[in-house]
N, C-alpha and C positions, 0 to 999 in steps of 0.2 A: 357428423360432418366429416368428408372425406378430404383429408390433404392432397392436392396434387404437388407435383413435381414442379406446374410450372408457375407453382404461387412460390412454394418453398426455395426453390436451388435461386431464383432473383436474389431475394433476401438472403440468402444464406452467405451467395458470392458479396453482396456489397458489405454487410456486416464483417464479413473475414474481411475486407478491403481497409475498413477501417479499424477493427483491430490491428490487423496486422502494420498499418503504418503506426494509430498511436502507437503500438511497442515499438516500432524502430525511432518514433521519435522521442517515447520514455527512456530509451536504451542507452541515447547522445545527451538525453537530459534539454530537450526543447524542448520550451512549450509546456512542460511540465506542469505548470499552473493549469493548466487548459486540458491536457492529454489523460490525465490522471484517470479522472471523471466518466470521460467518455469510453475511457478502455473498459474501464471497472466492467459498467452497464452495458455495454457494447459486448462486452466478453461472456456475460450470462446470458444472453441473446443470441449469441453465436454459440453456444452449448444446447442451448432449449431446440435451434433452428436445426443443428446438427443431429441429434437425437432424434428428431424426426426425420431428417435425411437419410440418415442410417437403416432406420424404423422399413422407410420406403423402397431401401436400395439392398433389404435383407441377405436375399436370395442372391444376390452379385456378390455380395461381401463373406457368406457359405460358402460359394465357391473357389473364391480367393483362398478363404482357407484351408480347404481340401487340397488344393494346391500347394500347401506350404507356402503363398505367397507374402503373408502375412506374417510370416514368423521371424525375418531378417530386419523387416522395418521393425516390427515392435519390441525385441530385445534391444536393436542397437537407440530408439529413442529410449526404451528402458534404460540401459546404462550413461546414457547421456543424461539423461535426468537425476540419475542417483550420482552421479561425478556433478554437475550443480550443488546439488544438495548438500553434499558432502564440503562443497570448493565453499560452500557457502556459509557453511558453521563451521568450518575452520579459520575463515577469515571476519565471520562475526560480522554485525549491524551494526556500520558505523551510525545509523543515527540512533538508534538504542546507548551505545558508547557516549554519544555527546549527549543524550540525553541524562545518563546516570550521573558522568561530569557536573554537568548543568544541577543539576541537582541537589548535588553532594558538595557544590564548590559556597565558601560562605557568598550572602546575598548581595552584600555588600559588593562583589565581584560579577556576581550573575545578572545581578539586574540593569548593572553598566552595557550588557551584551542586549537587553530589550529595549532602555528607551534612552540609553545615551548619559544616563545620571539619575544614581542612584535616589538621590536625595527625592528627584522629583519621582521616582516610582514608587518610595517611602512614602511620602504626601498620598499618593492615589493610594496605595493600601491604606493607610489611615483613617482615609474620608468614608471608608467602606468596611470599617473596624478591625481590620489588620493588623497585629499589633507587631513591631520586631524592636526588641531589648534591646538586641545585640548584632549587630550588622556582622560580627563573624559566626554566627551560625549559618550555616544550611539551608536552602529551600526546604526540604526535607522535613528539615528541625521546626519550623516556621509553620510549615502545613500541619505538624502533629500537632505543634502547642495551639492554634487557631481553628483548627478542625476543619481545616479545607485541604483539597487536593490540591499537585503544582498546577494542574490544568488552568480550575480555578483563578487561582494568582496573576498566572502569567496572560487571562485571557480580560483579565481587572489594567493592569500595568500595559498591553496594546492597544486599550481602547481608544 
């Protein structure tokens, strides 16, 4: 089967249309709930669609580069990407951060931040063979001595 142009570039443009708004609207943090999802999958779709765009637009894109027309756009999104990169392991994952926090802080504290009292997410781990000694350990401590992950825990104590 032969791809045409004028199956592909449709899809191609709408797909970027919605990438490109979910990230501006993951960007301001709307919607978030909703945007996530649809970027993700939306985003591998707009790579697959593009690649054959590419595929089909060869011979244009040869001559761009013969041209040197190619070489200003793609160093400077090169260095633009690597200044991200770089901006962005220097300033570190804040949800990785509060997640190690969360983690590391005793439970007794942590689980005040999931269901409002402790006591009552002590009972749900409990009824579900949980065990915690000592409400100043750790999630951490908690997950070792019980052989569960936080994931686990925390996905027991939302329900």
């Amino acid at each position: 089967m032969k791809l045409k142009k004028e199956f592909i570039t449709p899809y191609l443009v709408f797909i970027f249309l919605i990438v490109g708004t979910t990230g501006v609207l993951m960007f301001f943090h709307l919607l978030d709930d909703y945007t996530k999802v649809v970027h993700e999958f939306l985003g591998i779709s707009f790579v697959v669609f593009a690649i054959f765009h590419i595929r089909m637009n060869w011979s244009s894109i040869k001559n761009y580069a013969k041209k040197k027309q190619l070489l200003l756009p793609s160093i400077t999104i090169l260095i633009i990407s690597i200044a991200f990169i770089i901006g962005g392991k220097m300033h570190g994952n804040l949800e990785d951060q509060i997640l190690e926090k969360f983690v590391k802080s005793p439970v007794s504290d942590s689980f005040k931040l999931l269901s409002g009292d402790y006591q009552q997410a002590a009972d749900i781990l409990k009824k579900n063979n949980i065990i915690i000694d000592d409400p100043s350990k750790s999630l951490e401590e908690i997950c070792v001595q019980n052989n569960k992950s936080p994931e686990e825990i925390v996905e027991l104590i939302l329900k």
